[in-house]
N, C-alpha and C positions, 0 to 999 in steps of 0.2 A: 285606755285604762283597763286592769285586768278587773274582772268580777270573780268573788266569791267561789261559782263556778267554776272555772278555770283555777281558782288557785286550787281547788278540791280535789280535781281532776289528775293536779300536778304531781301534787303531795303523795298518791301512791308508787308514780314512776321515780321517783326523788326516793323515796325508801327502799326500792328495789334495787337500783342503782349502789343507795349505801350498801345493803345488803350485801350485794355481788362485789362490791371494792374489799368490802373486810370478810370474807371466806380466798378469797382470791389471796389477800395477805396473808391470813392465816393458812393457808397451802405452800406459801413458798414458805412458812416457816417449819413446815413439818418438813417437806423437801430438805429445808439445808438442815436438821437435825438428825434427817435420818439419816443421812450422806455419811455425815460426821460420825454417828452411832456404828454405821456398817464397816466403813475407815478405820473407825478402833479395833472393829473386833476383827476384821478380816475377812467382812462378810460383800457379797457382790450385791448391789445392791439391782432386782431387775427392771425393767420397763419406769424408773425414776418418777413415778409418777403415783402417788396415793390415791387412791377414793375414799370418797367421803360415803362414813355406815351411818352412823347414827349420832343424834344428841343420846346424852345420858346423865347424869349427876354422879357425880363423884366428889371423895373427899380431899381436898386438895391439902398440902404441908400443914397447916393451919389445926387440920380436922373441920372447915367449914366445907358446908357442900357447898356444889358449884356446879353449875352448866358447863357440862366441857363436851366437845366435837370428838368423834371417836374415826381414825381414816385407818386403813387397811394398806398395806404394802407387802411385794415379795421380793426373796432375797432367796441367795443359793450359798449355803455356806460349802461346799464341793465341789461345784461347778457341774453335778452331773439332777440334784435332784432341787424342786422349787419351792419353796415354804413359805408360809406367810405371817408378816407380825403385825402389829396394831399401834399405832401410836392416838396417846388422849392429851389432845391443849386446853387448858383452860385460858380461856382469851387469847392471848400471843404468846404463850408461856408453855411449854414441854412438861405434863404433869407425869408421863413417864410413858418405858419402851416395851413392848412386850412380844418377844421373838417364840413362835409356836414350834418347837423343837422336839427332838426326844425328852429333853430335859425342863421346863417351862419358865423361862428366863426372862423375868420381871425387874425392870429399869427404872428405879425413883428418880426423881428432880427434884 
């Protein structure tokens, strides 16, 4: 029989675990949006792979704030120079795209 203990014990590696399954999901959703996002516009998307910057709050369609994840990707619209955009999810949801250009190109959902 397990004790109190042990269940205690348990209970932070079971949170850490959930933790990591849902940033992990929410990564492959920024991946397949940025794909998409790059596709439309013509843009190359490089090294396919986000990092993760920061939490932040934002307002999401609503105007209610929200915890949303903020990841960082680059893209080469030329093929010859590297630039980077940002995409912010709130939960599993694309709150929009933002490519750091000459021109500064902000993408609603």
């Amino acid at each position: 029989m397990y004790s109190i203990y042990d269940i205690m014990l348990l209970i932070p590696f079971v949170l850490a675990a959930m933790y990591w399954w849902h940033t992990s999901q929410q990564k492959s959703v920024a991946v397949a949006a940025i794909r998409s996002y790059c596709r439309e516009r013509n843009l190359q998307l490089l090294d396919e792979s986000p990092v993760f910057v920061k939490f932040r709050i934002e307002r999401n369609l609503h105007q209610q704030r929200c915890l949303c994840r903020v990841y960082e990707f680059d893209y080469c619209p030329d093929g010859n120079e590297r630039k980077t955009g940002e995409i912010v999810l709130t939960g599993f949801r694309v709150l929009r795209i933002i490519l750091q250009s000459d021109v500064l190109d902000i993408t609603q959902y």
